[in-house]
C-alpha positions in Angstrom: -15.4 -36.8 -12.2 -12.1 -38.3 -13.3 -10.9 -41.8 -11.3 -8.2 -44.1 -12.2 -7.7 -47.9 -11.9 -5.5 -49.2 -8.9 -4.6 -52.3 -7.5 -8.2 -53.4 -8.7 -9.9 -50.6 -6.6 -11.5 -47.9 -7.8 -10.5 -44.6 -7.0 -12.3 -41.2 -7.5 -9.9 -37.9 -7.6 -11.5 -34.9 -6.3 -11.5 -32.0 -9.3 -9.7 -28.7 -9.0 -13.0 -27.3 -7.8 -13.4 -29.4 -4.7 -9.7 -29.1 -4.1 -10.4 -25.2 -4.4 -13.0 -25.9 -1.4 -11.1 -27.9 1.0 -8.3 -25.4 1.2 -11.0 -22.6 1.5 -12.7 -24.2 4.6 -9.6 -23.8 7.1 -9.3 -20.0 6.1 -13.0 -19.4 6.4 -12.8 -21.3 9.5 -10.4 -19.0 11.1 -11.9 -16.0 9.7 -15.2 -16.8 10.8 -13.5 -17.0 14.7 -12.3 -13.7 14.3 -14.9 -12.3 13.4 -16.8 -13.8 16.7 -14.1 -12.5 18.9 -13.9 -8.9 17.8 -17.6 -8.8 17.9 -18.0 -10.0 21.5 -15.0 -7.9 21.8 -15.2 -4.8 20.0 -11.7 -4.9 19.0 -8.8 -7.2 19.8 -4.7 -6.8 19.7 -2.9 -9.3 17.5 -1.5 -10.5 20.4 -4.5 -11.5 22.3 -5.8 -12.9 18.5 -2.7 -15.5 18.6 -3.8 -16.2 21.8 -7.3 -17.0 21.9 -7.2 -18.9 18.2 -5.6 -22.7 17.8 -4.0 -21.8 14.3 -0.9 -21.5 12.4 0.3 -17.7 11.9 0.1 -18.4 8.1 -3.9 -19.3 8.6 -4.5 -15.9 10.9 -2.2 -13.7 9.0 -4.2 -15.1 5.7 -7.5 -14.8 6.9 -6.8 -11.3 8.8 -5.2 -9.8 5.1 -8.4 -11.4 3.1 -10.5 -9.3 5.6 -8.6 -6.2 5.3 -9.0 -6.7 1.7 -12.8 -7.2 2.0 -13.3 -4.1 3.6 -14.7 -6.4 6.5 -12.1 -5.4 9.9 -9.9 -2.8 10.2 -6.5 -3.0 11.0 -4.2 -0.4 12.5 -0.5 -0.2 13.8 -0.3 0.5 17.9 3.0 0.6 18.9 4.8 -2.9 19.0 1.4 -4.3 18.2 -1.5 -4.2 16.1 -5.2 -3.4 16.6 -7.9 -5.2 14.8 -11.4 -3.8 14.8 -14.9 -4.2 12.9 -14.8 -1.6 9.9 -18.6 -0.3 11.0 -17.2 0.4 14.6 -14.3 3.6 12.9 -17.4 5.6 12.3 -18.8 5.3 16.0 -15.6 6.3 17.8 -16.1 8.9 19.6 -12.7 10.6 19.1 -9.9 10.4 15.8 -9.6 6.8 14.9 -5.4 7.9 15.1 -6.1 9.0 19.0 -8.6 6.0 20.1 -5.8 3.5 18.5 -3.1 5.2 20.6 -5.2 5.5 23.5 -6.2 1.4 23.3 -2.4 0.5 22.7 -0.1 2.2 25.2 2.0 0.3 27.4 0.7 0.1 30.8 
């Protein structure tokens, strides 16, 4: 581990790994409580997302798009909003994925 001399005191810098790690642990923080909300859920908006999570948007929208990626939730356009859903609950819907979306997100 490297460390430098300063002001008589020793001090130990983290390597690139460990800083690799700290910045992970806020995202998989975030995308952890997600997770937990839509599966007590079963789906949430975006809107009730922001809500229920104390987070920047960069953090959610981050952790939502590295989820996407993973194949882990899926995400789907509903009018003004979006719908995020676990990727194992598309195949139990009982109707189109396109319909149950609309049907989820219209404006009351």
């Amino acid at each position: 581990m490297p460390f430098v001399y300063k002001f008589n005191q020793l001090l130990i810098l983290p390597t690139i790994k460990e800083k690799e790690n700290i910045m992970k642990e806020p995202l998989y923080n975030v995308s952890r409580q997600i997770k937990d909300l839509i599966d007590r859920n079963g789906g949430i908006t975006l809107f009730e997302l922001e809500q229920n999570l104390d987070a920047s948007y960069n953090l959610i929208f981050l952790a939502i798009d590295s989820m996407v990626t993973r194949n882990e939730i899926s995400l789907k356009r509903c009018g003004k909003d979006y719908f995020i859903s676990n990727i194992s609950a598309k195949g139990k819907l009982p109707v189109e994925d396109a319909y149950m979306n609309e049907f989820l997100c219209q404006d009351v």
